[in-house]
C-alpha positions as CSV (number, residue, x, y, z in Angstrom):
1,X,-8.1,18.6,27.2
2,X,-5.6,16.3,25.9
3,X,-2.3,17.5,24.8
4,X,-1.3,15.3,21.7
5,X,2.8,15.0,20.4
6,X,3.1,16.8,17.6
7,X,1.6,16.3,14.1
8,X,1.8,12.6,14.5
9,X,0.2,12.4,17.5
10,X,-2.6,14.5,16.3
11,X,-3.7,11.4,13.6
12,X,-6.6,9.5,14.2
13,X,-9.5,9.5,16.9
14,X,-11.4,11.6,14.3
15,X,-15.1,12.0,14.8
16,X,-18.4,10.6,13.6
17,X,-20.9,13.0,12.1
18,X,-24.1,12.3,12.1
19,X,-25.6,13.8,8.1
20,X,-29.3,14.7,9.5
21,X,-30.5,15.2,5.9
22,X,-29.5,11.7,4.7
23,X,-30.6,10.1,7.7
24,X,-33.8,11.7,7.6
25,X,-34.1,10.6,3.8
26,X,-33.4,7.3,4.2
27,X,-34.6,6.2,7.5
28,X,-31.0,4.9,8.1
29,X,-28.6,6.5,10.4
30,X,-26.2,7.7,8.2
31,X,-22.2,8.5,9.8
32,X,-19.6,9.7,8.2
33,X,-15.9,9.9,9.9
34,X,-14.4,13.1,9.7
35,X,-10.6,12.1,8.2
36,X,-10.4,15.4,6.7
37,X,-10.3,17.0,10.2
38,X,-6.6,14.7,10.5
39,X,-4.3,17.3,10.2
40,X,-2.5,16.6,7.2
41,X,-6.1,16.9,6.2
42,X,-7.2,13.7,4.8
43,X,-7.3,9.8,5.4
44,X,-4.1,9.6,3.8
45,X,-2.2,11.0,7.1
46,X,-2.7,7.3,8.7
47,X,-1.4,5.2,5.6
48,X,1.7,8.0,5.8
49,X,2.3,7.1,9.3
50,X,2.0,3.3,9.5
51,X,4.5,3.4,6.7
52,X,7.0,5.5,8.4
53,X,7.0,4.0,11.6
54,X,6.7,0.5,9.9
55,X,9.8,1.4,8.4
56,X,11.7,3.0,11.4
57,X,10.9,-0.2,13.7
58,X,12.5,-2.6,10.5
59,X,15.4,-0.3,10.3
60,X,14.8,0.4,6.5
61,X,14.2,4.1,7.6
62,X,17.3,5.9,9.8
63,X,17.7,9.4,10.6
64,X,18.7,11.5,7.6
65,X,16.7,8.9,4.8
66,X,14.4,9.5,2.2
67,X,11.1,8.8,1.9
68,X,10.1,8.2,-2.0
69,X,6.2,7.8,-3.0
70,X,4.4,7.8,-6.0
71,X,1.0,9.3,-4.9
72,X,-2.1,11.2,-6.5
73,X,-1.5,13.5,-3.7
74,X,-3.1,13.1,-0.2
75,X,-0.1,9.8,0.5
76,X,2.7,12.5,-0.9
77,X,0.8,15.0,1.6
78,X,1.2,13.3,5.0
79,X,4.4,11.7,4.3
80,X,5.7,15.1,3.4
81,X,4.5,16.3,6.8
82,X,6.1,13.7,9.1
83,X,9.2,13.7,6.8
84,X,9.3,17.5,7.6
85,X,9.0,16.5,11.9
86,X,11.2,14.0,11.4
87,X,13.7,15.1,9.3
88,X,13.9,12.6,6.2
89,X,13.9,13.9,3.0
90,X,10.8,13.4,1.0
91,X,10.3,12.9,-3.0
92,X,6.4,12.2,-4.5
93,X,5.8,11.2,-8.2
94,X,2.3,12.4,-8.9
95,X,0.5,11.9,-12.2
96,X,0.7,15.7,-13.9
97,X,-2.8,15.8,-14.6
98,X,-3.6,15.9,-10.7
99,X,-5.3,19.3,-9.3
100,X,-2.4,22.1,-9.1
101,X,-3.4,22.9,-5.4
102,X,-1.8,19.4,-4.4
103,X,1.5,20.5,-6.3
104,X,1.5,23.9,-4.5
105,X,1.0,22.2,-0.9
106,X,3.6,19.4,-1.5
107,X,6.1,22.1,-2.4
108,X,5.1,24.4,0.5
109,X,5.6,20.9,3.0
110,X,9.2,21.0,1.3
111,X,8.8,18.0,-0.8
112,X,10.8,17.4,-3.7
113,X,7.8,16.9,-6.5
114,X,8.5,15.3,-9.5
115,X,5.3,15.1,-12.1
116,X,5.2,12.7,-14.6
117,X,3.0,12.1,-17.5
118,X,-0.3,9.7,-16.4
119,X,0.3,5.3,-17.6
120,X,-2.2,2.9,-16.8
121,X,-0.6,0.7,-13.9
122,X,0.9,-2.0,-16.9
123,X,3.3,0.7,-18.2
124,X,6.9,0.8,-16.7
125,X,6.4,4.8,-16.6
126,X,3.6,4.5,-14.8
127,X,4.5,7.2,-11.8
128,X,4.0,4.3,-8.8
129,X,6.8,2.3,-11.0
130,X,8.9,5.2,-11.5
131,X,9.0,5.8,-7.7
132,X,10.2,2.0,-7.1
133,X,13.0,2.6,-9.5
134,X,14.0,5.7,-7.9
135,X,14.1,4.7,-4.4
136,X,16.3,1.4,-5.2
137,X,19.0,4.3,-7.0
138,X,19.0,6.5,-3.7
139,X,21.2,5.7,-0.3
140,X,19.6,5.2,2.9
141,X,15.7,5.3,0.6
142,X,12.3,3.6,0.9
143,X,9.9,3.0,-1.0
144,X,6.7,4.1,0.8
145,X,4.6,1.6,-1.7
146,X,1.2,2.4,-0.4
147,X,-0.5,0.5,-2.7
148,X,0.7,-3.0,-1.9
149,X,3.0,-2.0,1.6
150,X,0.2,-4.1,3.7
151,X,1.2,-2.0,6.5
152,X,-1.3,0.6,5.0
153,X,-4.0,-1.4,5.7
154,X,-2.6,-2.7,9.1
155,X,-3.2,1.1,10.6
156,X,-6.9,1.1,9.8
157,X,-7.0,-2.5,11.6
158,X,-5.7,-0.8,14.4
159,X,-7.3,3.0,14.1
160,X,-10.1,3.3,12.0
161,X,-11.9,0.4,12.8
162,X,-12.0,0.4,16.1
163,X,-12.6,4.0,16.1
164,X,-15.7,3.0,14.1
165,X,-16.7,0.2,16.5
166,X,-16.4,2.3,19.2
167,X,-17.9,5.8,18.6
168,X,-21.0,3.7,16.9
169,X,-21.2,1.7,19.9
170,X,-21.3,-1.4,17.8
171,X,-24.4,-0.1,15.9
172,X,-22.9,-0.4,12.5
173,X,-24.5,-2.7,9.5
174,X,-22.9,-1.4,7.2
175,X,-19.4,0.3,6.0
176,X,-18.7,1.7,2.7
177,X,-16.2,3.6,1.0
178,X,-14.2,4.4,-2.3
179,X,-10.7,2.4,-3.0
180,X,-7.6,3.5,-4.3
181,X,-4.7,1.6,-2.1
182,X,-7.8,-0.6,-1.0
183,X,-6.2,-0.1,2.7
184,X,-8.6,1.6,4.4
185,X,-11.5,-0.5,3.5
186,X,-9.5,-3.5,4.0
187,X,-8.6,-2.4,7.6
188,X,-11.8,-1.5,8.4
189,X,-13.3,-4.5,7.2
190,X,-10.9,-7.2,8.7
191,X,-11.9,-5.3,11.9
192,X,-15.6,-4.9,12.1
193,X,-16.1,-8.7,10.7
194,X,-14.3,-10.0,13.5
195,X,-16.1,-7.9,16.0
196,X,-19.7,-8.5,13.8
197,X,-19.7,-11.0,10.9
198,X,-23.0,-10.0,9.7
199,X,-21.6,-5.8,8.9
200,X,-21.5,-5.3,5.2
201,X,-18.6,-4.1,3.5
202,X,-19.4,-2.2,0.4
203,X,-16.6,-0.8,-2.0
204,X,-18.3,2.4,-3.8
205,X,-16.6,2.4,-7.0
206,X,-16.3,5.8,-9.7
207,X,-17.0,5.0,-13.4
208,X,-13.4,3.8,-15.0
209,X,-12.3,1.6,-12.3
210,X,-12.5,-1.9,-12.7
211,X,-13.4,-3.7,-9.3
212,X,-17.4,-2.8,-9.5
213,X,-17.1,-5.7,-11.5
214,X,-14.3,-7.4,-9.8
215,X,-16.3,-7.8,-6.6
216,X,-19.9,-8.5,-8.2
217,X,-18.0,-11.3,-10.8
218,X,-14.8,-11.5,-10.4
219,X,-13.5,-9.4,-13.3
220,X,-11.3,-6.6,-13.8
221,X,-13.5,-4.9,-16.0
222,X,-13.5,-0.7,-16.4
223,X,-16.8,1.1,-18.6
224,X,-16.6,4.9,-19.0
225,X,-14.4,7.7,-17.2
226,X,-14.2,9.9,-13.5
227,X,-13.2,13.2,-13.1
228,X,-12.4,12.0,-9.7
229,X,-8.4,11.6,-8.1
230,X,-7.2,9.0,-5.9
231,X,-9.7,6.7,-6.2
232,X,-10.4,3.5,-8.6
233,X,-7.6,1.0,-9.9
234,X,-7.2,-1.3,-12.6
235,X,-6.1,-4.0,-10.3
236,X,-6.2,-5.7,-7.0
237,X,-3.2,-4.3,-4.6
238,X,-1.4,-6.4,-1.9
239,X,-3.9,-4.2,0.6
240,X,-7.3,-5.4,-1.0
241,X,-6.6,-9.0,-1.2
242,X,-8.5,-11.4,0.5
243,X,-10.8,-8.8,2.4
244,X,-14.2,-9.5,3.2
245,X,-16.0,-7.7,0.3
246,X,-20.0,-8.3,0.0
247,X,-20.8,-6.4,-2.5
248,X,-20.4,-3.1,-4.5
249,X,-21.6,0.1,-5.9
250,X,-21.0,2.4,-9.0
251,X,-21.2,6.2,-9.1
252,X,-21.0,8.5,-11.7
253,X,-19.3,12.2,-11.5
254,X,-22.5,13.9,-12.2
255,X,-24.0,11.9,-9.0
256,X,-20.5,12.5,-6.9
257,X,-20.7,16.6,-7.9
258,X,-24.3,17.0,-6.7
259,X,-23.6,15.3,-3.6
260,X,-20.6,17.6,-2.9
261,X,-22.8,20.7,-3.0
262,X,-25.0,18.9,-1.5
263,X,-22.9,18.5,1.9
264,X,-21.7,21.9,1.2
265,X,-25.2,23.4,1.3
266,X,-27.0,21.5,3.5
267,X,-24.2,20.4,6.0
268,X,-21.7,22.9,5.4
269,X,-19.2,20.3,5.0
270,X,-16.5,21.3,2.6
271,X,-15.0,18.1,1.1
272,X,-13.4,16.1,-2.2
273,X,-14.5,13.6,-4.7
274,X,-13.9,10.4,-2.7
275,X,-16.2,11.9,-0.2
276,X,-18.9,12.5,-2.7
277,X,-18.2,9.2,-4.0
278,X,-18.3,7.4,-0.8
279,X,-22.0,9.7,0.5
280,X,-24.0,8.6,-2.5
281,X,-22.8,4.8,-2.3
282,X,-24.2,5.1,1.8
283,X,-27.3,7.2,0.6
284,X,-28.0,4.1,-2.0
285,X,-26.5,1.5,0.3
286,X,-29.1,2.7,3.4
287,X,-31.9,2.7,0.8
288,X,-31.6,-1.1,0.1
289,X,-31.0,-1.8,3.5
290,X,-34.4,-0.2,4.9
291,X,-35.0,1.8,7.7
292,X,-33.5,1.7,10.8
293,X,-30.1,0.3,10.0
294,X,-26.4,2.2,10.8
295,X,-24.4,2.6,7.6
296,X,-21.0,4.2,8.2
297,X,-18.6,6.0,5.6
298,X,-15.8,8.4,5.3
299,X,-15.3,12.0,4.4
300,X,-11.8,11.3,2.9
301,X,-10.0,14.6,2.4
302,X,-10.8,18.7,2.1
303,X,-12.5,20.6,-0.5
304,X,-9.9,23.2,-0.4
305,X,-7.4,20.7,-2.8
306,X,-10.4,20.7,-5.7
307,X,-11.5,24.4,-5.3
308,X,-10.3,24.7,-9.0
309,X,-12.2,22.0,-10.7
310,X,-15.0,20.6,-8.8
311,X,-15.9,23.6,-7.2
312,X,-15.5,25.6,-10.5
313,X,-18.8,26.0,-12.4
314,X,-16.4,26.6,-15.8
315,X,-14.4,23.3,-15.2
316,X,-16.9,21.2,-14.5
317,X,-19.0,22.4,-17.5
318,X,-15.9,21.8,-20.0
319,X,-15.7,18.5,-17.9
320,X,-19.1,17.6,-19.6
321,X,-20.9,18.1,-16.0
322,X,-23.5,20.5,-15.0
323,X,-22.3,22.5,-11.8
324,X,-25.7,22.3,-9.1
325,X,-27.9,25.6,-9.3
């Protein structure tokens, strides 16, 4: 067995599962990559890392600085980790009305957590601006900027893609997956279009985010509301421009909760919203395609970060949502 270098070493190479249920379904072989089993315990742990070290090799990061983010929480997570192995301080400005098990964990990971009250992305309180204004205040500070730091989408060109490529064996027709930075799926993308030009990319989009519309006619246009965190934007960041985007698919909560117990149930898989999200757009995604075809997704995070609301008959039900049977 391999002996990996600490936490940082331990990010990446995750597996592929294979969801026999779905794939049974469908025809389709359907994959998801296991980025909750990184061990900051989501996807976020390799945007967290290609910003540090982007940021070390610069010298904008020396020993003793400070790492500021504003995050939804799974960023905030795996930058408080490595700040934690490596010794920077670490300070995350997350929206208040994110779940209180990702305030609990940031505090426990020593972060310095400063909540702030939710603005759309056009308001100069909105918590990503507020973390700009209060890294440019501090000595020796970055900015982690996940949103448009393009080295966020530069480590899934170099991880998760080929990760993909490899551990499908160059099977895949198809990736799909929620956005919120837009790196991962721009990573991926670049990556298997190079190495396969006919792969479609698919963004799975929740209900209040505006790039369903944005990829399938060039609109920023929201309808409705999610329950879900992390995932959706009312614009297109410095990671998702110019990727190779084919087409896209909605999802509402009601289809991401039943898909969650779902993989709970069926696969024992344990997992957040994105994942839902990301599961239904394959399961419709394989169904267009026909039988026979590879579609590929992620499981983005761990269930344990939503156990009070989406796993919580009594919140989901004053959500407006009717918890599975």
């Amino acid at each position: 067995m391999a002996i990996r270098d600490g936490f940082s070493g331990t990010i990446g190479d995750t597996p592929l599962i294979r969801l026999g249920k779905l794939s049974a379904e469908t025809g389709c072989e359907i994959l998801a990559k296991a980025e909750f089993l990184n061990p900051g315990g989501s996807v976020k742990d390799r945007t967290a890392l290609g910003i540090i070290e982007d940021a070390e090799r610069s010298g904008r990061l020396g020993p003793g600085g400070t790492v500021v983010e504003g995050t939804a929480g799974n960023t905030g997570i795996g930058l408080a980790h490595i700040c934690a192995a490596r010794g920077y301080r670490c300070i995350i400005v997350i929206p208040d009305n994110q779940s209180r098990e990702k305030f609990e964990l940031l505090r426990q990971l020593g972060a310095e957590v400063r909540p702030v009250p939710p603005k759309p992305y056009n308001d100069p309180d909105n918590y990503q601006k507020i973390a700009g204004r209060l890294a440019a205040t501090l000595p020796g500070a970055i900015w982690a900027n996940q949103f448009d730091n393009t080295s966020n989408r530069d480590v899934h060109y170099r991880t998760t893609g080929p990760e993909i490529w490899r551990d499908s064996e160059g099977r895949v027709d198809a990736f799909v997956c929620a956005v919120g930075t837009g790196g991962t799926l721009a990573g991926v993308a670049r990556y298997l279009k190079e190495r396969k030009p006919a792969v479609r990319i698919v963004l799975a989009d929740p209900m209040g985010s505006s790039l369903y519309h944005w990829v399938l006619d060039g609109e920023l246009r929201a309808e409705g509301k999610s329950i879900t965190e992390g995932i959706g934007t009312s614009r297109v960041t410095a990671n998702l421009q110019d990727t190779p985007i084919d087409s896209a698919l909605q999802v509402d909560d009601q289809q991401c909760v039943d898909m969650l117990y779902r993989l709970l149930r069926e696969e024992g898989l344990f997992v957040g919203g994105s994942s839902g999200i990301n599961l239904v757009a394959a399961q419709q995604l394989a169904r267009e395609l026909g039988p026979g075809h590879c579609v590929v997704t992620l499981l983005c995070d761990r269930g344990g970060l939503y156990a009070g609301r989406l796993f919580n008959p009594v919140w989901l039900r004053e959500a407006g949502l009717q918890p599975p049977a």
